[in-house]
Structures are given as C-alpha cells and as structure tokens.
N, C-alpha and C positions, 0 to 999 in steps of 0.2 A: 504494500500500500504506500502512495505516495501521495502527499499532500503540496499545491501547488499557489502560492500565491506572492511568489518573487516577478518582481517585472522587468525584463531584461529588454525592452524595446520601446519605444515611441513614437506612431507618425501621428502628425498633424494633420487635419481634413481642411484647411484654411482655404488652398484656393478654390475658384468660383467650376463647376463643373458644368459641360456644355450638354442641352437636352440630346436622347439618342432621336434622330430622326422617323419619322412615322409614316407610313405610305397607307394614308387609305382607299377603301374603308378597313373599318374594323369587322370581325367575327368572334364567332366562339372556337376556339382550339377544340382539336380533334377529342379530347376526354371532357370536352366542354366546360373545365375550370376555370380558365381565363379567356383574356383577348390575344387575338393576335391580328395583326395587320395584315396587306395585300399581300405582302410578303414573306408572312408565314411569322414575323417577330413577335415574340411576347409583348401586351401594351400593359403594363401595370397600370391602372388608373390611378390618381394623384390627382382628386378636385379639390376644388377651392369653391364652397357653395359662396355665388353671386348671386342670387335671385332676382333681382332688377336691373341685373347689368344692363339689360339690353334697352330698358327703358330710360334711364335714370343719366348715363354719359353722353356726350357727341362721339361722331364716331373716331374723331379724333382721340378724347380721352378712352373710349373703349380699345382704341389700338396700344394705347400707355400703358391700361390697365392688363390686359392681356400679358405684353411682355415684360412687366414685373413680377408677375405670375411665373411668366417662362426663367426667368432668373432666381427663381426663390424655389425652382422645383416640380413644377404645377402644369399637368398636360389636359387637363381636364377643368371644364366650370359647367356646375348646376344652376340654368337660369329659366324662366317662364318668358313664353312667346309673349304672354297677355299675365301682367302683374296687375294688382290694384291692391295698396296700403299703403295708409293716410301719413305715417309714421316712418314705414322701414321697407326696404327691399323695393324701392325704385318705384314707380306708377302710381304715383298723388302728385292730380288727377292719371288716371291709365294710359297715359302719351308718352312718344317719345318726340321732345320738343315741342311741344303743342299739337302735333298728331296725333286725333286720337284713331286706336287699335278698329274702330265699327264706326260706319259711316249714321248710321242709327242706335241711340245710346240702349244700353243693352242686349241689342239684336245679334245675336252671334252670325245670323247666316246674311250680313252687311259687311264683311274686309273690308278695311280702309286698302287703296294699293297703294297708297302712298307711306304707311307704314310697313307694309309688308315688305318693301321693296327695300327699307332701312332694313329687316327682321335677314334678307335675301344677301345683304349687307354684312349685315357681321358673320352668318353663318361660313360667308367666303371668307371675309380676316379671319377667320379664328381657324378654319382651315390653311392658310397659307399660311400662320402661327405657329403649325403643329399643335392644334387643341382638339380634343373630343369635347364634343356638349352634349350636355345630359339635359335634354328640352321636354321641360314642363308648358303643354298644350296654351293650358291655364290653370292658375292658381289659384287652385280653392278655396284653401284659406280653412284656421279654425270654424269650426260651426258656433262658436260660442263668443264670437267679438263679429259681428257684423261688418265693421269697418274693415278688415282684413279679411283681404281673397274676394272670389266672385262667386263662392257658393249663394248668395243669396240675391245677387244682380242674375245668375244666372236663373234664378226661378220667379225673375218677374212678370209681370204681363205683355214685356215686350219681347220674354223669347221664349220657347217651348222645345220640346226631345227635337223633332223635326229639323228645328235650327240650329239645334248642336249635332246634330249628324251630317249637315250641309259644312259645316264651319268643320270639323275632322276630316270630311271630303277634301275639303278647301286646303288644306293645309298639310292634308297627306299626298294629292296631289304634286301640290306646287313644291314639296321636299323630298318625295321620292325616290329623287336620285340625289340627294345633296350626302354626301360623303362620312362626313366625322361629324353625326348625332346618333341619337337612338332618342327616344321616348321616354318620357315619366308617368306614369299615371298618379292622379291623385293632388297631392300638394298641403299637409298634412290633415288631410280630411279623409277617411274612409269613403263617403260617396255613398253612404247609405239612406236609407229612407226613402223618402222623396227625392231626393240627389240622385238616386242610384239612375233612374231612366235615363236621366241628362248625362252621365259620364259612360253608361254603356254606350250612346248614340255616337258621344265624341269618340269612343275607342274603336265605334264598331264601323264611324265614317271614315275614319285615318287606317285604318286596314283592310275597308273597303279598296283604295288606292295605293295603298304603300303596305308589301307584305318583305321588305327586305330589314328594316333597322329592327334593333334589339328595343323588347321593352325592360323595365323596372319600373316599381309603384313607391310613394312616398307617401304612405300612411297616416293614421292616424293611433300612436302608441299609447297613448290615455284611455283609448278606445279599446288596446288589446291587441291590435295588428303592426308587430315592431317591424316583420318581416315581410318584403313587398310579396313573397309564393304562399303565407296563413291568408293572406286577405281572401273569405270566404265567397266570392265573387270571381274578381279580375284575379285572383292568384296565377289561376291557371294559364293565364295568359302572357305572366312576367318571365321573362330570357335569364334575366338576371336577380337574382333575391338580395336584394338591397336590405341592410339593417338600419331602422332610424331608431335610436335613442339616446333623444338629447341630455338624458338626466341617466344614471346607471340603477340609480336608487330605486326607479320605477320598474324593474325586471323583478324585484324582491324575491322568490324565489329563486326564479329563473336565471339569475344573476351571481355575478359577477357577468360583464358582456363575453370575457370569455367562452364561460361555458355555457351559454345559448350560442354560442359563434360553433363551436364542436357539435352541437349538437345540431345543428342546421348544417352543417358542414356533411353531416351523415346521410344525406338526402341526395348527397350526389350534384348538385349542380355550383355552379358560380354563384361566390355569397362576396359581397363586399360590405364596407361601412360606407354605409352613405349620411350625407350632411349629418357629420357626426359633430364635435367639438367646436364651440364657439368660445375663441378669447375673452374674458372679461365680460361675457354677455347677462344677461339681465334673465330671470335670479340666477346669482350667485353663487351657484351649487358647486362643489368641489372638481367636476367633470370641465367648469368652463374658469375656476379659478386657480386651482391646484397645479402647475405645470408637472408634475410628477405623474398624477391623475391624466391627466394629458398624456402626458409620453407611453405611459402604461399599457392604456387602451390601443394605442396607434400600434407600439413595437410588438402584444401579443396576438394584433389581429393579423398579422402577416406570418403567426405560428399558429393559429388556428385554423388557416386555411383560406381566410380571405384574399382575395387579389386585386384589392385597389382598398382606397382609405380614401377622407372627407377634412377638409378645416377648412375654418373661416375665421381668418384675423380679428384682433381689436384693443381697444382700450377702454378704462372706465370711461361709460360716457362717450361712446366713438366704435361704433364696430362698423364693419368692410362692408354688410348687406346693407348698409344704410345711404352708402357712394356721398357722404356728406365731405367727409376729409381724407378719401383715403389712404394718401400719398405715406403718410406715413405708419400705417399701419402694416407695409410691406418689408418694417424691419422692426418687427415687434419679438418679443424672447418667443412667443409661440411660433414664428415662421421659420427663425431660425433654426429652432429645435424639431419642430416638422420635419425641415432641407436634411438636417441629419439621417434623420430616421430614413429619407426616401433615398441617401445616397448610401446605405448601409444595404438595404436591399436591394437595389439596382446594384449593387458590388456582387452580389451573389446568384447563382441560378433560381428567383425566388419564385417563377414558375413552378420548380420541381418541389418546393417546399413540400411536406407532407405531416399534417399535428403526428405528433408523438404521443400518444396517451398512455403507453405502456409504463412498468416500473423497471422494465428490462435495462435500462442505461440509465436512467437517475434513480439511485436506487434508496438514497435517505437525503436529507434537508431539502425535497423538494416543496414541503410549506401544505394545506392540508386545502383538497378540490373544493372548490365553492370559496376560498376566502380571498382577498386582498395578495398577501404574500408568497401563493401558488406560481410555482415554474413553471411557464410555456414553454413548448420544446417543440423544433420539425428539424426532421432530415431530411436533406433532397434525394430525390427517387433514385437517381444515379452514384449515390454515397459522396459527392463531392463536398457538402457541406452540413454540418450540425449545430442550431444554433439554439440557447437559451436565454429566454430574458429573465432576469431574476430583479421582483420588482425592490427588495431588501437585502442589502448587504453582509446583513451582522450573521451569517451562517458556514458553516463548510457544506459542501454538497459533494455526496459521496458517487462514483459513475464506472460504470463497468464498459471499459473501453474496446473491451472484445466485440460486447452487445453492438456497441454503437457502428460498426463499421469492419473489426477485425483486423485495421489495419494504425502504423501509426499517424497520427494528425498533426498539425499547426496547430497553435493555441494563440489565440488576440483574443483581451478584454478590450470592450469598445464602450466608452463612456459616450451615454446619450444626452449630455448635456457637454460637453465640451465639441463630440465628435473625433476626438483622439483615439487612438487605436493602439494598443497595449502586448507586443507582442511578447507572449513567455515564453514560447518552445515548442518544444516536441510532446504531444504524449504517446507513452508506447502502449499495446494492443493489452492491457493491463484487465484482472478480473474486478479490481478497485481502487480506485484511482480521485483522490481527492482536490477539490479545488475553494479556494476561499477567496470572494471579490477583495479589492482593493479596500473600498471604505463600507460606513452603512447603505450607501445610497443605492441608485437602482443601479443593474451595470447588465451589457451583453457578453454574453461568452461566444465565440463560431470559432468552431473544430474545421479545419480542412485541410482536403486529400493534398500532404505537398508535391506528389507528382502532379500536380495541378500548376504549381508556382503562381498561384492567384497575390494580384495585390491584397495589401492591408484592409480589412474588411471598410468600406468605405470609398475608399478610390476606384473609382470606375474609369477601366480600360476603353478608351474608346477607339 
C-alpha cells in the first residue's frame, strides 16, 4: 500500500485557449450520448443561458456578446425566438428595437417579417460564430406571475390552438434548414391545462415542417418535471433530456443533482444540464451563491454522464439574462471558474467518459451516496483516462489500481479554482493504492494511460 500526496509538478492553465472548430449541423452520435458535428467531432455543449439575447441587443452588440462568450469558453446560448418580461431576459415590451415579434398584438398566426428577418439575422452570426442555439419557440413563462412569459397573452381572445399551429408552421418552415439550432419546448412552464392544446399545436406545427433538429423541453420543476423525457406529454418527443434545476434543495429526495443525473443516465439517452447555475441571482440559494456549490454540480455532471453543462453570469444586482450591463459580467469569478472546468474536459476524451458507480476502484473515503461529500468517478471506455472529483479534501481515498485499468497511470491533481495542474507520478497496477488531496478544499484527481503522452489535464492540444 502506498499513500500518495507529495507534489512533484506544476502547470499553469493561464493562457487564453482557442474554440475547437465546429462544422454543422449537429446530430446524435452513433450510441446517441452526445453530439457530434458534420464531421463526425464530438460537440460538448457549453451554454450560457441568454434568454433575450435576441431581443434585448442591436445586432451589433449581439455580435460583442456572442464573442465574449467564445472567449470565456461558451459554444452554445439558450435564447427565445418570442421573449416577453417586464423585468429580465430581454422583450419589455416583446420587440426587438421597437419591432414588434406579431403584426396583430397577441395573434401568433400574424409574423412580423420585419422581425423575423433580424430572428434570420443572428441565427447566421451565431453560426458563423461557431454557436449552437438552443431556440425557445416562445416563452412561457411561470404560470404564477402573469407579467412573465406569454403563457397567458397566449390564451387570449386574440389567439386560439389554430394560431399557434400556423405560427410552429411558420417558423419550422422558415428554419428548417438553418444549421446550428434544435428546439426547446416549454420555457419553465409544463404547458399543462388549458396550455397544453396551445403548445401541442406549436410543436405539432414546427414538425409538421421541420422533422430534422433535435428537440429538448425546459420544464417546469416546482411542478415535478426536472427532466425534459418525465414530462408526461411532450416527453416522448424530447432528443435530448435536459435537466433544469435551479435550486438543488428542490430534488429532496431525489437529490443531490448527482444522483438523479445517474439515474437518468440509466435510461440510455443524452442527459445534459440545462440552464442550470445562475451567479448571484435572486434568491440566494447556495446553488447561485456558493462558488464551490457551483463548481460541484458542473465538474460531477460531466462524471455522471452528462454531455454538455449550463451558466449564466452575474453580480449582486446585475445578472447577464437581464442585457442591462453586461460587459462586465464576462469576467466575473463564476466564468472564470466555469472556462476551467470546460478546459479540463475538452483536455480529455470526455465523450468516452462513463459514471463509475462500482466500489471496484474506490474502494474506502469515497464519502456516503446521497450526501454533499460523495466521489464522482468515470472512466473512459477506451481506458485512456480516470477521473474523480472529490468535493472535500480532509480525506485519504483508498483505490485499487488493478481494478481501475491494470495498467500503470499518470497522476495530476487539478485544482478547480486556480486551474493549475499538479503532476505527482506514476501509479503502478497496485491492489491498494492511497491518495490524499492537497488541502480541504474540492480538488480533481485524472489517472492517464502515459503511452498516451496527453498534456496536463487542462491544456488542450489543438
């Protein structure tokens, strides 16, 4: 038995890292996990929920916006074709520039083209970008604040099912070959009750015409539907099972997001986090204050099987969906500590990732299932890499290095809040094999194949 926690290495992750290039469209990979591009490349998704980008900028600042995004890490933004809220997330009044989205207020089945053709607009910037968008039809909005979203303009006396199946026509049409999107449904409302006729029409007008983009649903988790494939309805319809929850607190059993992310992971398809963590957003729950809490959820969802992740910048009094100041919200401690996380797995084959749930390789201080201090752990399917994130320091974790691989590894601790990468050595093909982080704090451990001669976890070869 050998216990290991000398540090004999150090790289820095300082300089700026260039996005890998994307050729769309996108699809689902052949085991339908993740994405991959025309050309067959893994796309990790990396958004950054904007939900009024497209309303709320000229098109000038939406090209600003865009590549600061691309600078900070971010290939991907969740935004609504048709926003309305009074407050946050672009469209108060629902214009862009005094455009409004309907040439008849309320009337879905009235386009403005004068809007559309801005909507026609950035869909091509944000492709020539290198960005996937995640397009929200329209946004719903809670059922329980009126002023927020169009669930309730949409069931006025000026429009009915008919015109929202004319208006998903309209719009599945006019995008059906538009490249780097897919579809949302929803927009945190389930779409039930009397809603439901009106979002079946729009889903069942935009697939009338457009049977090629991937969907995902953005729910309502108050409600009970955290995961866009449980939504008893449109589940069956989602490509992609998106998890929204904003608060962690609200899974109560089913929680820690870990272990609903594992167990949705079991069902076989493509799970990501979607519009998950907002900086400093309003309440204040540990999920949007706690940067730990932050790092936590991002660095175990990419060991649990997920293939893409969700932020949205901010400050007290100042967040990114709001396009009020955003300039500086683009070097706030949560984006840089995000750019981390996303250059640590783009260092790695994180397509092949695969959760580890076994006791086979971690065999004691892995921290007890369901709690806060439990070890995420995947290995990639090819043995090239083994990684754990351990969300508390103060432990030795004992590992059976036969289990893991058979063969011997690299050893780098990668600290997620500096981004430094910590190489110790070798370990050899050992029955027990001890390791103890650096400090208390959270840390990564990645084992890899050194016939491999990969960089320092973090540095991506390009």
């Amino acid at each position: 038995m050998i216990i290991v926690c000398l540090l004999l290495a150090l790289v820095s992750l300082g300089r700026v890292i260039a996005q890998p290039q994307v050729s769309f469209p996108l699809q689902l990979s052949e085991n339908r996990r993740y994405l991959v591009d025309s050309q067959n490349k893994p796309f990790l998704i990396k958004e950054f929920s904007a939900w009024g980008l497209i309303q709320a900028l000229s098109e000038k600042d939406e090209a600003a916006f865009l590549d600061s995004l691309n600078q900070k890490g971010f290939n991907t933004v969740l935004c609504s074709v048709l926003s309305n809220a009074p407050s946050q997330m672009g469209g108060n009044p629902p214009y862009w520039q005094g455009i409004s989205p309907l040439t008849l207020q309320w009337d879905f089945s009235t386009p403005n083209e004068a809007y559309f053709q801005h909507v026609d607009r950035f869909f091509k910037l944000a492709e020539r970008k290198g960005f996937f968008v995640m397009a929200v039809p329209v946004y719903l909005g809670y059922r329980t604040d009126p002023s927020q979203g169009w669930w309730d303009e949409i069931q006025s006396k000026n429009n009915d099912t008919i015109k929202m199946r004319k208006y998903g026509q309209f719009i599945g049409k006019r995008y059906k070959d538009t490249k780097n999107i897919m579809w949302v449904a929803g927009g945190d409302n389930n779409a039930d009750g009397p809603l439901q006729a009106y979002e079946t029409n729009l889903i069942e007008g935009i697939r009338s015409m457009d049977r090629q983009h991937l969907w995902t649903g953005h729910f309502d988790m108050q409600q009970g539907v955290s995961w866009s494939r449980d939504h008893p309805v449109f589940g069956r319809l989602m490509d992609i099972d998106g998890e929204y929850v904003w608060t962690e607190s609200i899974l109560m059993e089913k929680g820690p997001q870990y272990k609903a992310e594992l167990i949705q992971y079991a069902n076989g398809k493509m799970t990501i986090q979607l519009d998950m963590s907002y900086e400093h957003d309003n309440p204040h729950y540990a999920d949007n204050e706690n940067n730990q809490w932050i790092r936590r959820k991002m660095y175990e969802g990419f060991l649990t099987g997920c293939k893409g992740t969700s932020f949205s910048s901010g400050e007290l009094g100042n967040s990114s969906f709001w396009f009020k100041n955003w300039k500086p919200l683009m070097s706030t401690t949560g984006m840089k500590q995000v750019a981390l996380c996303f250059r640590l797995y783009e260092s790695r084959a994180w397509e092949k990732l695969v959760p580890d749930q076994t006791s086979e390789v971690i065999l004691s201080g892995r921290g007890t299932f369901g709690e806060l201090d439990y070890i995420c752990a995947a290995k990639a399917s090819d043995n090239s890499c083994y990684i754990m994130y351990i969300p508390r320091g103060n432990r030795t974790i004992y590992l059976n290095m036969q289990k893991m691989t058979g063969q011997p590894m690299v050893m780098h601790w990668f600290n997620p809040r500096s981004g430094q990468a910590l190489r110790i050595g070798v370990a050899e093909p050992r029955q027990k094999f001890g390791i103890t982080p650096p400090s208390e704090d959270d840390w990564v451990i990645v084992f890899d194949d050194p016939r491999l001669k990969l960089s320092a976890p973090g540095l991506i070869s390009n």
